[in-house]
C-alpha positions, -999 to +999 in steps of 0.1 A: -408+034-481-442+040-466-461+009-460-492+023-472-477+018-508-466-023-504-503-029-511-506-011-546-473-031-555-487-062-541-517-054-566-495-046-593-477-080-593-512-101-589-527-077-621-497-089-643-510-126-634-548-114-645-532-097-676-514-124-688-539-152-689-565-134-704-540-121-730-540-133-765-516-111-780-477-113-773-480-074-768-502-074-738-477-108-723-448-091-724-465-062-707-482-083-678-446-095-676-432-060-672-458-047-646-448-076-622-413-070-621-415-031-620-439-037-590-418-060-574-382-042-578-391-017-547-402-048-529-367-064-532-344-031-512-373-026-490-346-021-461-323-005-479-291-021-471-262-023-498-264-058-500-304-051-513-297-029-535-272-046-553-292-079-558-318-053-566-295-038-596-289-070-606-319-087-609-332-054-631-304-063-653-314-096-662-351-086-663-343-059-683-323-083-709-347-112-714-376-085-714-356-069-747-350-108-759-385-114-754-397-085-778-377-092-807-387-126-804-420-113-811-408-088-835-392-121-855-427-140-846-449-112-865-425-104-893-418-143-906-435-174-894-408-198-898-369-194-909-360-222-934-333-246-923-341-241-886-380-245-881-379-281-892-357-284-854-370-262-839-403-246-848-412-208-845-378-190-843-400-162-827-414-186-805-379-199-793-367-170-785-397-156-764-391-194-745-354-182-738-364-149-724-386-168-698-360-191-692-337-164-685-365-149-663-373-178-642-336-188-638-335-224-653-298-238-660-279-225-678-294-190-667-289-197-635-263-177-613-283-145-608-310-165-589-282-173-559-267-138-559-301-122-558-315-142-530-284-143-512-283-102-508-322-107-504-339-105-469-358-142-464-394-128-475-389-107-506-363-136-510-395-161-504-414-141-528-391-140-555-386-178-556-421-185-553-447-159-567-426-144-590-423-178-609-465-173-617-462-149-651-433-168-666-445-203-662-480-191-677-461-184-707-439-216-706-474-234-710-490-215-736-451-222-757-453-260-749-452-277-786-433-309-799-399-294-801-405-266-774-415-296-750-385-311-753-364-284-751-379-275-718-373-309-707-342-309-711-335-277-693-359-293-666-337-322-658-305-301-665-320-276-633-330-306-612-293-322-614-277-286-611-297-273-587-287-306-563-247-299-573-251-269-565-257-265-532-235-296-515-203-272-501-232-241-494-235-235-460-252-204-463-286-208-458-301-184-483-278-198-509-293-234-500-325-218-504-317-209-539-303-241-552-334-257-538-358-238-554-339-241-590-339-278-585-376-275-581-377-256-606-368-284-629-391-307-613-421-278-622-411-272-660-409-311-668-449-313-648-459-278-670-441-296-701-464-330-691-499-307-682-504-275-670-525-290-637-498-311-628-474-281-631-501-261-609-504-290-580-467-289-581-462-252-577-488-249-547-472-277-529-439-261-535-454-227-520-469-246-492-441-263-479-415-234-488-436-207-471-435-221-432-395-226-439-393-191-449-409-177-424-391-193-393-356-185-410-369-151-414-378-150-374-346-167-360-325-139-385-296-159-393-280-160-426-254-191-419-257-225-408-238-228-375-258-195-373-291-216-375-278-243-354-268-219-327-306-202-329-322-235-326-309-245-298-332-224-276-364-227-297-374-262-304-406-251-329-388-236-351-361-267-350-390-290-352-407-267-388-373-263-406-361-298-402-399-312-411-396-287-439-365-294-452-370-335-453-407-324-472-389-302-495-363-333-504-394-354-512-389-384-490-418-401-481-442-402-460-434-361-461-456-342-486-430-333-510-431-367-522-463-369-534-453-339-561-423-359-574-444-387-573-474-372-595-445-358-618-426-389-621-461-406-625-472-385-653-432-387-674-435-427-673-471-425-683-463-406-715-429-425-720-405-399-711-384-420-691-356-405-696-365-372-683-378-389-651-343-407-645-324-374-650-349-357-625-344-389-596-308-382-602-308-347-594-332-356-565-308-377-551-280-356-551-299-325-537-313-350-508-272-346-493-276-308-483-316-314-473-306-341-454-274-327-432-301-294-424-326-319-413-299-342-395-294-310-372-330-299-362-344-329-358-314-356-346-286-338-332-306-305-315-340-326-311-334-349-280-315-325-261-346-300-262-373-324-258-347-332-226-346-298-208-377-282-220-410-296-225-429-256-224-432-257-263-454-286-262-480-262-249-504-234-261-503-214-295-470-229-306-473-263-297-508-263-321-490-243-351-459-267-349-484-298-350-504-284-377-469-284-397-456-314-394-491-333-400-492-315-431-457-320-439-465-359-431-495-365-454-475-374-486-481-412-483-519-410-472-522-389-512-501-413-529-521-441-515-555-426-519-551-413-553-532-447-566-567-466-553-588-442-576-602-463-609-582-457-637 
């Protein structure tokens, strides 16, 4: 593919965003929705290997399918407000089943399993930008759906992600896989913040992105899709070591790294408005996900850490040795939020 045509694809998928806020028609959502994931299907078997284009086949599959459950939920929307019997559960029958489609889109448990086959036949940045941009459009319409019984549908599904997503990826040792499981567990953390306010979703999401992206990225350079892969990369380039393991420990929400000031907001916001169940079943799912973030981190940073600092103190120098400090004082700035917003008047 010419590289000269990544750009108008690139537009494509940020004029789905534009189309679907400023739509107020079902119609013109479920087109924005469309436009983004035709753009972004060339994107995904850029290099053309088999193992591309079958994650590519198979994530047009299950696009294609919620996009046709998305339209007759509209279809049932226009024709009949409510179906009697049901509506007094669970609302707008249309309205529920435009709220599966997205849950099928954005891969929330139970509609899980094509999000780790995709991303594990995925290369790390088309992979990176499926589990992070192309989350934007669907969570859009999550928050214009939120209602009384919607709400607590999706938190439901939001804690069922978080716990899942943990499960999921304790015997993984593929890396792309861990990727995956991560991001769905995240996932559940975002829906229960959108359920809660659509700026606390938002906050979420960018720190999600921000600490993802630099992970990403450094995989993507060391070119290993294993773990004893990763380990044997490392060894001979202490940044990277340094960025995943910082990463990885952010991403698991421990303190003082930055993930855990989004868990915290989240978990703020859920006991604020009484839904503490919801927050229990997300620190459960945290817990069990911080086995897998913890054993990557054990390995950059413990076991492979002193033995580089040891023979090679180089890295600490120039371009490198600025970009990995930059990192990790990002990565480390979760306490000084918590503490600063905490002190704000109420």
């Amino acid at each position: 593919m010419s590289p000269y045509i990544s750009p108008l694809f690139g537009l494509a998928m940020s004029s789905s965003v534009l189309l679907i806020s400023s739509s107020t028609h079902w119609v013109f959502v479920w087109l924005g929705l469309e436009l983004g994931t035709l753009a972004f299907i060339p994107m995904l078997a850029w290099w053309h290997s088999s193992l591309e284009v079958e994650a590519t086949v198979k994530y047009f599959i299950i696009q294609a399918m919620a996009a046709a459950v998305f339209f007759f939920g509209g279809l049932v929307m226009t024709s009949t407000e409510y179906i009697s019997g049901l509506s007094q559960f669970v609302g707008n029958f249309g309205e529920v089943l435009i709220m599966f489609s997205i849950i099928m889109k954005l891969g929330l448990v139970p509609f899980h399993y094509w999000v780790v086959d995709v991303a594990q036949g995925l290369n790390y940045l088309p992979g990176m930008v499926l589990l992070t941009w192309q989350k934007v459009p669907g969570l859009m319409v999550l928050v214009q759906l939120v209602s009384m019984q919607n709400g607590l549908i999706l938190l439901i599904f939001g804690a069922l992600s978080a716990f899942w997503g943990g499960l999921g990826g304790l015997g993984q040792t593929q890396m792309r896989k861990l990727l995956a499981f991560s991001s769905i567990a995240h996932l559940g953390w975002l829906v229960s913040g959108c359920v809660v306010g659509a700026m606390l979703g938002s906050m979420y999401f960018i720190l999600y992105v921000v600490l993802s992206i630099p992970v990403f990225v450094f995989l993507y350079i060391l070119n290993n899709t294993h773990l004893n892969q990763v380990r044997a990369s490392l060894v001979s380039n202490p940044v990277a070591a340094m960025v995943v393991g910082a990463g990885f420990l952010s991403l698991a929400g421990l303190p003082p790294f930055m993930g855990f000031f989004g868990k915290w907001l989240v978990l703020t916001w859920l006991l604020n408005n009484f839904l503490v169940g919801g927050a229990v079943a997300l620190v459960v799912g945290a817990l069990v996900s911080l086995f897998y973030y913890l054993r990557v981190s054990y390995m950059c940073m413990v076991i492979l850490g002193p033995q580089q600092i040891m023979v090679s103190l180089s890295w600490r120098k120039g371009f490198m040795g600025s970009l990995l400090g930059g990192l990790v004082v990002l990565n480390l700035l979760g306490l000084l939020l918590v503490g600063g917003i905490s002190s704000l008047p109420k």
